[in-house]
C-alpha positions in Angstrom: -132.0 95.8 -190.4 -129.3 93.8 -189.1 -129.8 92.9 -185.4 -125.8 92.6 -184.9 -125.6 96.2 -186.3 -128.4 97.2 -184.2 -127.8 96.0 -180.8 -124.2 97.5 -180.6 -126.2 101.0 -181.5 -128.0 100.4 -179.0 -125.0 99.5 -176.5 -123.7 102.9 -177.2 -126.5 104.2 -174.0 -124.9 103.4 -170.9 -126.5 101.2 -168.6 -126.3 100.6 -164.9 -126.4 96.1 -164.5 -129.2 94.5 -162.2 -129.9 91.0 -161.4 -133.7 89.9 -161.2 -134.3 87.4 -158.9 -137.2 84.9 -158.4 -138.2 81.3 -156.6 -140.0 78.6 -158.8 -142.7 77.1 -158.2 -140.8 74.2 -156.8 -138.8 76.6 -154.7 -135.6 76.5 -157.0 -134.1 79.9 -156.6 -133.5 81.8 -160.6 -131.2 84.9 -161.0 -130.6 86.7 -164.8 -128.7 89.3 -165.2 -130.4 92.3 -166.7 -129.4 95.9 -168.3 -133.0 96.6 -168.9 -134.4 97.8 -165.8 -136.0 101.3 -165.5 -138.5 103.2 -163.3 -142.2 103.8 -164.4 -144.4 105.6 -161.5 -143.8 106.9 -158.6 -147.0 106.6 -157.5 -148.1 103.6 -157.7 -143.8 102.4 -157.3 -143.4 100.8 -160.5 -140.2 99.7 -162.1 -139.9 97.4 -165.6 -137.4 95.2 -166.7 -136.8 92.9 -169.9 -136.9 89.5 -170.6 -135.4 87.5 -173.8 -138.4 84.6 -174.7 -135.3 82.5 -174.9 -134.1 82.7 -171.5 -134.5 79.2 -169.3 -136.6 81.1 -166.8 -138.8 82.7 -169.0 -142.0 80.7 -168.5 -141.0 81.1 -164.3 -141.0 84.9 -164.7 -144.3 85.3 -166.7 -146.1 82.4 -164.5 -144.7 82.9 -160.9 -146.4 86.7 -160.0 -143.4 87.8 -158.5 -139.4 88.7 -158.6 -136.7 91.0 -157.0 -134.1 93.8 -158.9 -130.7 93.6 -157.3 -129.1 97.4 -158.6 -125.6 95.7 -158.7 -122.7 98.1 -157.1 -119.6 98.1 -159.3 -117.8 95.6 -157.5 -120.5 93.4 -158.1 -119.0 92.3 -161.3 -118.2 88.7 -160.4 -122.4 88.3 -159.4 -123.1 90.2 -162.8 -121.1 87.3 -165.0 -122.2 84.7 -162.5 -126.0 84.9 -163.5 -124.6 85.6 -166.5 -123.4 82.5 -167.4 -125.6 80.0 -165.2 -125.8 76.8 -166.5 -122.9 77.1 -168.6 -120.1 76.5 -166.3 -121.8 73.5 -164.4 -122.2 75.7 -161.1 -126.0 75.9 -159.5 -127.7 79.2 -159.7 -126.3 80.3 -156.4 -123.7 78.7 -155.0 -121.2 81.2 -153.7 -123.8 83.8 -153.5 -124.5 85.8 -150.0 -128.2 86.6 -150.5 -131.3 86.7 -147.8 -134.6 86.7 -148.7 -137.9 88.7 -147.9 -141.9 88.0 -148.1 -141.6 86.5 -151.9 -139.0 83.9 -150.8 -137.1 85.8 -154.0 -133.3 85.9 -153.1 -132.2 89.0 -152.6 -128.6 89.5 -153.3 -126.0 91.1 -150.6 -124.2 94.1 -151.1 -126.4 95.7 -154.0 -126.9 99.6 -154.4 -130.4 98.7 -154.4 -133.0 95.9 -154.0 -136.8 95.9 -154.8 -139.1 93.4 -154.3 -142.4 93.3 -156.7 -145.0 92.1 -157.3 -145.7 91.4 -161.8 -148.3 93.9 -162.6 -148.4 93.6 -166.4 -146.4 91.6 -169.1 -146.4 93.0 -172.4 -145.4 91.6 -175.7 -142.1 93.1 -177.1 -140.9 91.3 -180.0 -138.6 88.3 -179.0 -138.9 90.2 -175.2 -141.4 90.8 -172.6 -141.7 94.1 -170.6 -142.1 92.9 -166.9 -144.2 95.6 -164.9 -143.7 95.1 -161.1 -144.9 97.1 -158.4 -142.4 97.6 -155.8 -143.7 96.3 -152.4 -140.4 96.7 -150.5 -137.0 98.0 -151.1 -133.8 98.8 -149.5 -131.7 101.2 -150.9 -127.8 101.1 -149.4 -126.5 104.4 -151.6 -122.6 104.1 -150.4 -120.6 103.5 -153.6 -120.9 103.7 -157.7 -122.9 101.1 -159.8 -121.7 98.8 -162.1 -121.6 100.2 -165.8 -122.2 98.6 -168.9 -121.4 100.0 -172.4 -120.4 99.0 -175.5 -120.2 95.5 -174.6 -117.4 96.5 -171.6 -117.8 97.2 -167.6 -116.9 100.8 -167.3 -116.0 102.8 -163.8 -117.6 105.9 -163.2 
């Protein structure tokens, strides 16, 4: 099957856009932005997101036992490309971005829908991804406005 072919099928599901958050073990501050993020259990609060074995922070996020979703609001596109692109455009992680932080030390960004901090509970083997398993120990959910939409390789408004 051709993976090109494939992964603009599967771009055809609309997808709200996160940003998972994290601090190294050195205390440097990592950000990704994500479209694989769903909910698991309610009880205990579990939530998933997925991980490319390719990404720079990928032995950070298996390793460090902890991270934070950021459910962006739509005009949180500029934060979406931002992590997006880090290390490309010779900018650090998070310059220019308002964040605060809770009991992980992972930042947690300004202005989401949404923010959950977990704690990893499982990491499963998913091809050339990981399924991270969290389970939520604190969140904040703000509800005023829409999310940011991604589909078919394009930010969409609802």
């Amino acid at each position: 099957m051709d993976t090109v072919t494939f992964r603009n099928a599967c771009g055809q599901f609309a997808t709200g856009v996160t940003v998972i958050t994290t601090i190294g073990p050195g205390g440097e501050l990592i950000g990704v932005t994500a479209n694989s993020f769903s909910s698991v259990s309610l009880a205990p609060p579990l939530l998933l997101f997925c991980l490319g074995r390719d990404a720079t922070s990928f032995s950070t996020f298996q390793s460090i036992g902890h991270f934070a979703i950021n459910v962006l609001h739509e005009d949180q596109k500029d934060d979406c490309m931002h992590f997006a692109r880090v290390g490309d455009d010779g900018r650090k992680p998070f310059e220019g971005i308002d964040y605060e932080t809770w009991d992980t030390g992972a930042p947690i960004l300004s202005g989401c829908l949404a923010n959950f901090e977990c704690t990893t509970e499982n990491i499963h083997d998913a091809g050339d991804h990981v399924i991270m398993v969290g389970r939520v120990n604190r969140m904040r959910a703000e509800g005023e406005g829409k999310p940011l939409i991604f589909h078919a390789g394009k930010f969409h408004q609802i």
